[in-house]
PLY file of the C-alpha trace (Angstrom):
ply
format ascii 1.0
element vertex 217
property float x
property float y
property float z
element edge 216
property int vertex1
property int vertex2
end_header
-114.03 -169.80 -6.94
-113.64 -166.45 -5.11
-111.61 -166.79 -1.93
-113.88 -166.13 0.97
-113.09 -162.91 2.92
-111.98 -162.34 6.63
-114.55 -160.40 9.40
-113.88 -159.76 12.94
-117.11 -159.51 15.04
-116.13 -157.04 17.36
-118.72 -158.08 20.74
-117.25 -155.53 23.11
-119.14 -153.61 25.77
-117.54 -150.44 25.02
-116.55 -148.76 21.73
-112.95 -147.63 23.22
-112.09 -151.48 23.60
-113.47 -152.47 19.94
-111.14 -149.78 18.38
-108.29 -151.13 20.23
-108.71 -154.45 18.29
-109.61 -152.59 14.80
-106.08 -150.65 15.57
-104.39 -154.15 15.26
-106.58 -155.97 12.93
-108.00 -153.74 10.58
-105.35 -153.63 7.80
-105.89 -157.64 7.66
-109.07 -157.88 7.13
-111.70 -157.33 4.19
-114.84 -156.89 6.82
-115.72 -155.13 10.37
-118.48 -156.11 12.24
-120.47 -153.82 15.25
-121.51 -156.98 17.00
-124.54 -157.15 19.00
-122.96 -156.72 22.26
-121.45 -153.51 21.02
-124.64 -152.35 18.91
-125.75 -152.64 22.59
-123.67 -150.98 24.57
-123.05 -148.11 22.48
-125.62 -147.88 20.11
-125.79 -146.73 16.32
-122.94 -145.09 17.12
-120.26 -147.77 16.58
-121.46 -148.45 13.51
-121.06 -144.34 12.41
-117.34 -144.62 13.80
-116.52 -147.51 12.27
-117.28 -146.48 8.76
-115.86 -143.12 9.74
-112.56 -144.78 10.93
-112.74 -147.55 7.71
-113.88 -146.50 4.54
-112.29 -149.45 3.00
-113.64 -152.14 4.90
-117.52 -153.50 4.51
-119.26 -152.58 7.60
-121.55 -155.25 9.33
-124.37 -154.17 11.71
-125.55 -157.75 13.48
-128.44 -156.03 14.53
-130.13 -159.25 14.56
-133.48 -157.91 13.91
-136.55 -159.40 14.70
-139.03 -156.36 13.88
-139.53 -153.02 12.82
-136.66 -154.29 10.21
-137.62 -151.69 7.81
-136.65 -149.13 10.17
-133.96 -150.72 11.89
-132.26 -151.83 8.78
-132.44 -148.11 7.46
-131.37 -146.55 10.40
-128.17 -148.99 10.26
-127.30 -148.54 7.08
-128.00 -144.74 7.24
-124.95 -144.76 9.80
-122.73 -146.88 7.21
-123.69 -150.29 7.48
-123.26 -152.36 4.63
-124.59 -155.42 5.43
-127.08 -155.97 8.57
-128.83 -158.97 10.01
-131.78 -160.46 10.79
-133.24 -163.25 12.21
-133.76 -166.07 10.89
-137.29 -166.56 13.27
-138.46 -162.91 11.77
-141.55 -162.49 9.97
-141.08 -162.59 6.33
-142.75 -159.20 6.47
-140.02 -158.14 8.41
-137.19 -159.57 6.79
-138.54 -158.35 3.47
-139.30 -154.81 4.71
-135.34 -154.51 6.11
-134.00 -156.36 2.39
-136.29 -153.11 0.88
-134.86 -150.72 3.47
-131.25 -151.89 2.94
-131.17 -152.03 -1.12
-132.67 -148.98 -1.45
-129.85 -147.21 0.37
-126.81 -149.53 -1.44
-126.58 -152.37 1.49
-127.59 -155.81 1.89
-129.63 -158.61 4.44
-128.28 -161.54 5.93
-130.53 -163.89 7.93
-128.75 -165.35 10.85
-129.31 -168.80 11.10
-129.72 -169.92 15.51
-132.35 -172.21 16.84
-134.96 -173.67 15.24
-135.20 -173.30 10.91
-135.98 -175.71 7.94
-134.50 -175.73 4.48
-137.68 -175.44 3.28
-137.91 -171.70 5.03
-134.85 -170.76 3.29
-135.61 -171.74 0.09
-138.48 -169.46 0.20
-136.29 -166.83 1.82
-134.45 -166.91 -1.45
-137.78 -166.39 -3.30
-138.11 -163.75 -1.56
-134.79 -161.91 -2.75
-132.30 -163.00 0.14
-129.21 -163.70 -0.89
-127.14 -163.95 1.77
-127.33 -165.99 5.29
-124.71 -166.92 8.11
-124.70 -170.33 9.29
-123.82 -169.74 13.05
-122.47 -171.91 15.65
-123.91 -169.95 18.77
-121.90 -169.36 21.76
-123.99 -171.22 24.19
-123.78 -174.26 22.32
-120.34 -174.46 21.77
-119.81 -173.71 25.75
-121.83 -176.83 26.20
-119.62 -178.93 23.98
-120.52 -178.37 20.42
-118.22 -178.22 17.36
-118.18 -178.33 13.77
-118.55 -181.62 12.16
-119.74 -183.15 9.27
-123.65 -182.54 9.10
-122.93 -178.32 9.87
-121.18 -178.50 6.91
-123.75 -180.29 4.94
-126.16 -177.84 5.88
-123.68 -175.33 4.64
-123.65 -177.63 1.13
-127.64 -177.27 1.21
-127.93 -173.42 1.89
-124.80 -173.10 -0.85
-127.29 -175.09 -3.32
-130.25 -172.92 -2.87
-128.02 -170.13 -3.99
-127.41 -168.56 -0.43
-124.10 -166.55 -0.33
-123.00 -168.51 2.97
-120.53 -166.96 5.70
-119.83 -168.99 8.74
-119.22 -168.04 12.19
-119.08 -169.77 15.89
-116.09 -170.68 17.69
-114.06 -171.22 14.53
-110.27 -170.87 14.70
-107.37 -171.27 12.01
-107.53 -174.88 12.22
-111.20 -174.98 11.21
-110.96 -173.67 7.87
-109.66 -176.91 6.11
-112.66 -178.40 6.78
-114.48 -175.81 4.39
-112.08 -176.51 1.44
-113.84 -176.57 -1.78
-117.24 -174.85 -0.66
-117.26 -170.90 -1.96
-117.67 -169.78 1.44
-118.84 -166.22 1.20
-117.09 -164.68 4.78
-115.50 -166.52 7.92
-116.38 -164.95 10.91
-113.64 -164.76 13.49
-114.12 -163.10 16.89
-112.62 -163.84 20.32
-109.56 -166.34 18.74
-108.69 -163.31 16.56
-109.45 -160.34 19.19
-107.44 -161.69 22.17
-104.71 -163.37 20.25
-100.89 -162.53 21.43
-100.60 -160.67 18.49
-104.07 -160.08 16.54
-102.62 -158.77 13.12
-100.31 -161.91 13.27
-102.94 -164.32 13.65
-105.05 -163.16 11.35
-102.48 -163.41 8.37
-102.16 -166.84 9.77
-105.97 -166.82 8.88
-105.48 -165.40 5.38
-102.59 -167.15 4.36
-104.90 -170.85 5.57
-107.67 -169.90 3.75
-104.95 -168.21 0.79
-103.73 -172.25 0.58
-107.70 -173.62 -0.13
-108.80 -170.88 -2.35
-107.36 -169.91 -5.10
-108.20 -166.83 -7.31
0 1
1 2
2 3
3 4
4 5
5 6
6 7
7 8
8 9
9 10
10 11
11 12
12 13
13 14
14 15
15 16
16 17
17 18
18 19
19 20
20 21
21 22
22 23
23 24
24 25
25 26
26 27
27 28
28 29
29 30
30 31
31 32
32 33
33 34
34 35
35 36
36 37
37 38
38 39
39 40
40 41
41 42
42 43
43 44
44 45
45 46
46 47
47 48
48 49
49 50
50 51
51 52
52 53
53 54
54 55
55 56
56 57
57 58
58 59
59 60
60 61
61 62
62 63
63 64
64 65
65 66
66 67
67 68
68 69
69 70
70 71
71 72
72 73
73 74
74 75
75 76
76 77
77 78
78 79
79 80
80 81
81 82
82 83
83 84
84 85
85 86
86 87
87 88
88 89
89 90
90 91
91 92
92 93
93 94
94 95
95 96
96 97
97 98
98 99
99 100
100 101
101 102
102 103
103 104
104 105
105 106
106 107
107 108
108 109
109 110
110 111
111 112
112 113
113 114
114 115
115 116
116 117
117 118
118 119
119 120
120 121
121 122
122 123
123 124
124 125
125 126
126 127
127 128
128 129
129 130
130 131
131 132
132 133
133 134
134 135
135 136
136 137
137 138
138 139
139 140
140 141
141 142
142 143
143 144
144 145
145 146
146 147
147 148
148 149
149 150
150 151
151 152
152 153
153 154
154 155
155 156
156 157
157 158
158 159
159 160
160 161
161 162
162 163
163 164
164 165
165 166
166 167
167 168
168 169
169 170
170 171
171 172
172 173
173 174
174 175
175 176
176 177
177 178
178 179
179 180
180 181
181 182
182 183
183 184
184 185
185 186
186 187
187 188
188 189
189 190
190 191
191 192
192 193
193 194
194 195
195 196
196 197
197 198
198 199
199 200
200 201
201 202
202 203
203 204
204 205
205 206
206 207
207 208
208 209
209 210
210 211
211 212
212 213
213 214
214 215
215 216
């Protein structure tokens, strides 16, 4: 089972302040992410700096498109993107047109999974050539006094069995990723416990070395 890699979501207002966290974190991690907020605030242009900066690193746009996904998947990916999201509430028109849009220039979709979605709609995402999806604890409902527990990861079980590459993300810290032992997680998705740690590149080897001790190569 491949071990599942490390992103930061970096959901800054400014670009300055999301390369202060890529200084630190950057040579710990496997993949960047220009997160909405930043996508935002500064436009396609974090996403051209961040590849510019990190060659190494997959780039993530979370675009989290909802139309015109043909274009705004190409214009993402035309500024370095490898992997860019949409919505799971899209138009299948739209999420196929941005899958099209992304292949043809070397990248890849992933549908982010908030509010209201079946299994049965993902399955036929997964007809339709999606192979990746991120199972997403959202902000809001965490505030209000959500966590993980045993029926999100079910649902990550389900999505895993309809041949989804899954990566999960939402208020998860170090002590989370036990829970996920034995599922082939594709990516966890880290953002404010890893961005304002004491010491970011610290706690994300902490991160590494957790998920190092449930996946083995």
């Amino acid at each position: 089972m491949a071990r599942p890699l490390l992103q930061v979501a970096l959901d800054n207002f400014s670009l300055s302040e999301a390369l202060e966290s890529t200084l630190l974190l950057a040579p710990e991690l496997d993949v960047i992410e220009a997160g909405t907020l930043l996508c935002l605030a500064t436009g396609a242009d974090s996403i051209k700096a961040l590849r510019t900066l990190y060659p190494n690193n997959t780039i993530v746009a979370d675009l989290k498109i909802v139309d015109a996904g043909g274009e705004l998947a190409g214009m993402a990916c035309d500024k370095g993107a490898d992997w860019v999201t949409v919505m799971c509430s899209a138009a299948n028109a739209t999420k196929v047109n941005a899958m099209k849009a992304a292949t043809e220039r070397g990248g890849e979709m992933q549908v982010e999974l908030f509010g209201n979605w079946t299994l049965e709609e993902a399955a036929e995402w997964r007809k339709l050539g999606l192979k990746q999806v991120i199972y997403h604890q959202s902000r809001d409902a965490l505030n209000a006094g959500g966590s993980w527990g045993e029926s999100n990861l079910n649902m990550v079980k389900n999505l895993i069995d309809l041949g989804f590459e899954v990566s999960v993300t939402g208020g998860l810290t170090v002590e989370n990723i036990s829970l996920f032992k034995g599922l082939p997680v594709k990516c966890f998705i880290a953002g404010r416990s890893l961005r304002n740690a004491k010491d970011p590149a610290a706690e994300a080897r902490k991160w590494k070395m957790e998920i190092a001790k449930y996946w083995q190569e």
